[in-house]
C-alpha positions, -999 to +999 in steps of 0.1 A: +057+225-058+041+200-083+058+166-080+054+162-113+085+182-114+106+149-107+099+138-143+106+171-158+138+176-142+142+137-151+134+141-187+162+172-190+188+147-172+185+113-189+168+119-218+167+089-239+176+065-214+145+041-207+119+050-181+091+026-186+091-013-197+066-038-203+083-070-199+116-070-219+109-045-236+112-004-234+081+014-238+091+049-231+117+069-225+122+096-201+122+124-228+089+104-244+071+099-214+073+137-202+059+144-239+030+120-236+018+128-198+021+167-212-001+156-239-021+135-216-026+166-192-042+186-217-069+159-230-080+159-193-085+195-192-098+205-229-116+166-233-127+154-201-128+188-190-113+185-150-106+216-129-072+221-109-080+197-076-101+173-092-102+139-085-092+111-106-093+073-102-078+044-113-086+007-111-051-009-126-031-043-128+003-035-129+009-019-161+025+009-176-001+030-181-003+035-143+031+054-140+014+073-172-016+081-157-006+091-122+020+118-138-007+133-163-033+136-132-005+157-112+009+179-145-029+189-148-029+201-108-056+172-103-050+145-074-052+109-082-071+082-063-052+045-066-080+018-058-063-017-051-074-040-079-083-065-056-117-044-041-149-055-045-177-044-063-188-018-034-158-010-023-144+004-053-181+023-052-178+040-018-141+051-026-152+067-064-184+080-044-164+090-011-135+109-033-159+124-055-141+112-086-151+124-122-129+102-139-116+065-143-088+044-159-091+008-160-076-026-173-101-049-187-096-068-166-115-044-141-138-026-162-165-043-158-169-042-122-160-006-123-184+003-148-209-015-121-196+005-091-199+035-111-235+033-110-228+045-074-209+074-078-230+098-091-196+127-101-182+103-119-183+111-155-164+084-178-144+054-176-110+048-198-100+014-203-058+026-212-059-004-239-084+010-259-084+037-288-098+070-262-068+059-240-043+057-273-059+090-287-045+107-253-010+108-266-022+127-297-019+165-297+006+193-284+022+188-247+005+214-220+023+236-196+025+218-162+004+232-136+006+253-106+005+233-071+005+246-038+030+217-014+003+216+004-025+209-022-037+170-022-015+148-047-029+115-035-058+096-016-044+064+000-077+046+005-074+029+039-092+005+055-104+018+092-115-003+124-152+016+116-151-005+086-152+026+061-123+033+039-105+061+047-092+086+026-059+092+038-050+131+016-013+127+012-001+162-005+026+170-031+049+182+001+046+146+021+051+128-011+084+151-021+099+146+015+087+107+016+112+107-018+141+122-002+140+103+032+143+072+005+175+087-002+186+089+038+176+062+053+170+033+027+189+035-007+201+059-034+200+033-063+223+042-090+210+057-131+206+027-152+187+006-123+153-013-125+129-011-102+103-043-112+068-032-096+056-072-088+039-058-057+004-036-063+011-005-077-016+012-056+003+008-027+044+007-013+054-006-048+035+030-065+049+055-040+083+042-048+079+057-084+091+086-070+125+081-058+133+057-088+118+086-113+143+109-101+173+092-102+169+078-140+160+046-128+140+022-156+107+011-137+098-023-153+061-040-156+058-077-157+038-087-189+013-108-163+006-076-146+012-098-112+040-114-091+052-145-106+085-156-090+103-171-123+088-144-143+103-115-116+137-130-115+133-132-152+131-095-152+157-087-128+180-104-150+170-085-179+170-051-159+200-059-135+205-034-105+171-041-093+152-026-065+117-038-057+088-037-032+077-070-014+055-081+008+072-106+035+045-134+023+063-127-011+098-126+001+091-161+016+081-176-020+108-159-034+132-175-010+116-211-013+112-210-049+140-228-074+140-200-094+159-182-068+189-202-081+185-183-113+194-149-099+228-135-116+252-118-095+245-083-096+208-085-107+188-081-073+201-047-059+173-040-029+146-060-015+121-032+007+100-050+022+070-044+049+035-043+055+036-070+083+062-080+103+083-109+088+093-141+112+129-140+123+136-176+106+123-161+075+144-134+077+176-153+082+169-179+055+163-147+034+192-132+039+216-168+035+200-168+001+196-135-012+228-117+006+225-082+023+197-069+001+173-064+027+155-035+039+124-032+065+101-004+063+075+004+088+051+025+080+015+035+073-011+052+043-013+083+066+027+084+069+036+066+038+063+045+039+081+066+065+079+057+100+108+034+111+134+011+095+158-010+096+184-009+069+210-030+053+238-023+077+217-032+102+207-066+093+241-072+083+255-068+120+254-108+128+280-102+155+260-078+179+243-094+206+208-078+199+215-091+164+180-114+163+162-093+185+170-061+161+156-085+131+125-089+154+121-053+156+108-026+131+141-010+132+148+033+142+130+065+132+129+074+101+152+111+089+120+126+084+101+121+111+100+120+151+085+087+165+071+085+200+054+057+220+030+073+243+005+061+272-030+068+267-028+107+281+002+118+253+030+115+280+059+097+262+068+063+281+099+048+284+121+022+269+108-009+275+071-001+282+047-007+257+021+021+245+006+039+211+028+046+187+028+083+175+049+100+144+051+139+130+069+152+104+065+165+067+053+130+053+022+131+079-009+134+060-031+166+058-060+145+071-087+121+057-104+131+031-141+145+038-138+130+071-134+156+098-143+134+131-115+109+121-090+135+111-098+151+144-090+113+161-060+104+146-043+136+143-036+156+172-010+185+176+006+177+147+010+138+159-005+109+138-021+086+164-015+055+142-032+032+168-004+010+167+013-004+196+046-008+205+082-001+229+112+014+220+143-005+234+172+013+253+192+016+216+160+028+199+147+002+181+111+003+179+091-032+181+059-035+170+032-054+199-003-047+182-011-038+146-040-011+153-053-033+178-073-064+164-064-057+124-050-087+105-024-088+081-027-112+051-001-115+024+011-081+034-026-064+030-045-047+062-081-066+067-103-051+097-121-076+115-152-049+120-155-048+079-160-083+078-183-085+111-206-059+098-211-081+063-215-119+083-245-096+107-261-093+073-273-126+075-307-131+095-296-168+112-265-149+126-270-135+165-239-127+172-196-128+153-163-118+162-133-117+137-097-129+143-063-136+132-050-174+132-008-178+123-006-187+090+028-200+084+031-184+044+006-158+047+010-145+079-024-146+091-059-159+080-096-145+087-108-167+115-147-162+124-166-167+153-202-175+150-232-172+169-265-191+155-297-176+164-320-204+182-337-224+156-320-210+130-291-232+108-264-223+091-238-232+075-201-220+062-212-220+028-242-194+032-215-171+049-189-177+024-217-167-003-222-133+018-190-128+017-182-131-016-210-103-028-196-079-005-160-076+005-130-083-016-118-122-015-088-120+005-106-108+035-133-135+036-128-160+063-109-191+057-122-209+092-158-200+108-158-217+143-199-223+157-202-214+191-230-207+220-215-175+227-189-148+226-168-150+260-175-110+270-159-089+299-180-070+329-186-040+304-200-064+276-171-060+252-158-090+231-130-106+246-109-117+216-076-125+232-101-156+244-110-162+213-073-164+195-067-190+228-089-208+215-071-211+182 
């Protein structure tokens, strides 16, 4: 099955009710925008001349065009690869080069640093900036039947950082994004025709793969005209587009909460707030929930099982009066419908409540594997189990609670940073012996990059020349905020880095 079938079903339902807007405004509706992707489809066939299975990138602020261009790629049985607009340079390189992608859409915004990573990928053909005249010139011509796709045939690469420091390809297929959709429908909301969704949070990420359960319920998925989140300028929106359901990152939650603008929310405008991608403080949460009402849900999941791992929903945040009540908040809530959760010891044998091990997960929304990555495919996925080398205990009710996020990974403002990625670019420096990454609490962001430094003898150095590194080779976010100078890394017996010394000394 094609998941492009959601729209086409979607287009027969609500016809001319709106499906995309920019702002105030409707740009398309659901009868127009199954025209215009079938349209689209066929310019990527006939005049860009992709094959069913090909690859096809996209570098985007949030925009419209995005929800455009990810249902053209998948009615012309191609598979599209979302880049977070936030890369670097190199990155976006190694993922256009990695994936093997022969085509591009970009905001201007991006286009130049694209058109300098493309230099790098050697399959990729042309680059279409969607505000342009080629992009506009898509829409022009007769729609294209929809393509033929096996459930099993790749839909979309979720580009993932890993602890080698190499994105990771994770190949989600049409069948894990179709039962990702449903399990929306079980265990988080069934949001009602004539909704909004407002995508403030990337699109390339939890805010884009939940297009798919909005699409098919005649739900009106709205843009902001800054292309980012702005707190006045999101409640602004849900206003305008009452009912609203949105994605949010607990970092963004928090401003939401703490901003005036809050005050401005009318009754019946803010429908759902999803949020996840880091656990969110307790206080946070309750402060959250005086202000906002029971609109909260926590979702705990992972690119290679999107979205759909644990939560904890509504009703349960709502339950003030059980005596687990802030220890539940704590937690990352119960399996999901879809899948089966485990926490295992080392060896596979499942552990107990109460005793703390890997998380595991399998079901349909499990990935098919990383893309062109065999040796970390056969790693992480094991009899049908996703290893997702995250730690945690279930509790004698079921509640799962998180203890390590893939070991020593940091969360920032809801985004995954590997210390190893950032390690591997401060060795590039010649005055640098030795380094060691951490996370420091951080009380809006979560965490912050923290670096430990070794100086080779004679050599000097300062923050600044690491800072410079930094900046020409990893995205912003993940450079270091602190770099702490010291004689040397405290080590254990076998010579590995002791970092839980290292966050003591934090």
């Amino acid at each position: 099955m094609n998941i492009a079938h959601l729209l086409l079903g979607s287009s027969r339902e609500f016809h001319d009710q709106a499906a995309l807007a920019r702002g105030d405004a409707v740009h398309l509706s659901y009868r127009d925008m199954w025209r215009k992707v079938s349209v689209m489809s066929t310019h990527l066939h006939v005049r860009f001349g992709l094959a069913p299975g090909d690859r096809v990138a996209f570098a985007l602020s949030n925009c419209v065009e995005a929800i455009e261009v990810m249902y053209a790629i998948w009615h012309a049985g191609l598979c599209a690869v979302p880049m977070n607009a936030k890369l670097h340079a190199k990155e976006f390189a190694f993922i256009l080069a990695n994936s093997g992608a022969k085509l591009c859409f970009v905001t201007p915004d991006l286009a130049t640093t694209i058109a300098e990573a493309a230099k790098e990928a050697p399959d990729l053909k042309e680059i279409v900036d969607v505000t342009t005249r080629p992009y506009a010139f898509m829409a022009v011509g007769d729609p294209n039947g929809m393509a033929e796709c096996a459930p099993e045939d790749p839909a979309w690469l979720f580009y993932t950082s890993g602890t080698t420091g190499r994105p990771k390809g994770a190949t989600l297929t049409h069948r894990n994004l179709l039962v990702m959709t449903l399990n929306y429908y079980a265990d988080v909301d069934r949001p009602a025709t004539g909704g909004s969704m407002v995508h403030a949070a990337p699109i390339s990420h939890g805010s884009g793969l939940w297009n798919f359960p909005m699409l098919a319920r005649g739900v009106v998925q709205v843009f902001p005209e800054s292309g980012k989140y702005d707190v006045p300028e999101t409640v602004e929106l849900m206003n305008r587009w009452p009912d609203c359901s949105i994605f949010l990152a607990p970092t963004m939650v928090k401003r939401l909460v703490e901003h005036p603008a809050v005050g401005d929310l009318r009754p019946g405008a803010l429908r759902l707030i999803s949020y996840g991608g880091a656990p969110m403080y307790v206080s946070d949460l309750k402060r959250a929930l005086e202000v906002l009402g029971n609109v909260l849900c926590q979702l705990y999941g992972q690119g290679e099982s999107p979205m759909t791992i644990t939560h904890l929903s509504r009703e349960m945040h709502a339950l003030r009066d059980h005596p687990r009540w802030e220890a539940r908040l704590a937690s990352a809530g119960v399996s999901d419908t879809c899948v089966e959760v485990r926490v295992v010891d080392e060896e596979g044998r499942r552990l107990p409540a109460g005793e703390v091990g890997e998380i595991i997960v399998k079901g349909d929304t499990v990935m098919s594997g990383y893309w062109n990555n065999p040796e970390a495919t056969a790693k992480s996925l094991r009899d049908g189990w996703l290893w997702t080398g995250d730690g945690g205990a279930f509790d004698e009710d079921g509640f799962l609670t998180l203890k390590d996020r893939s070991k020593d990974m940091i969360i920032s403002g809801g985004s995954n940073i590997y210390p190893r990625e950032i390690e591997d670019v401060l060795n590039l420096h010649p005055a640098v012996a030795e380094c060691s990454v951490v996370g420091r609490p951080h009380p809006e962001w979560g965490e912050e990059v923290v670096a430990f430094v070794v100086v080779r003898p004679g050599a000097t150095l300062t923050p600044a020349d690491l800072d410079r590194l930094c900046l020409d080779n990893i995205a912003r976010f993940k450079r270091p905020k602190d770099y702490r100078f010291i004689e040397a890394l405290p080590k254990n017996n076998y010579g590995k880095i002791l970092k839980t010394e290292l966050r003591a000394l934090l």
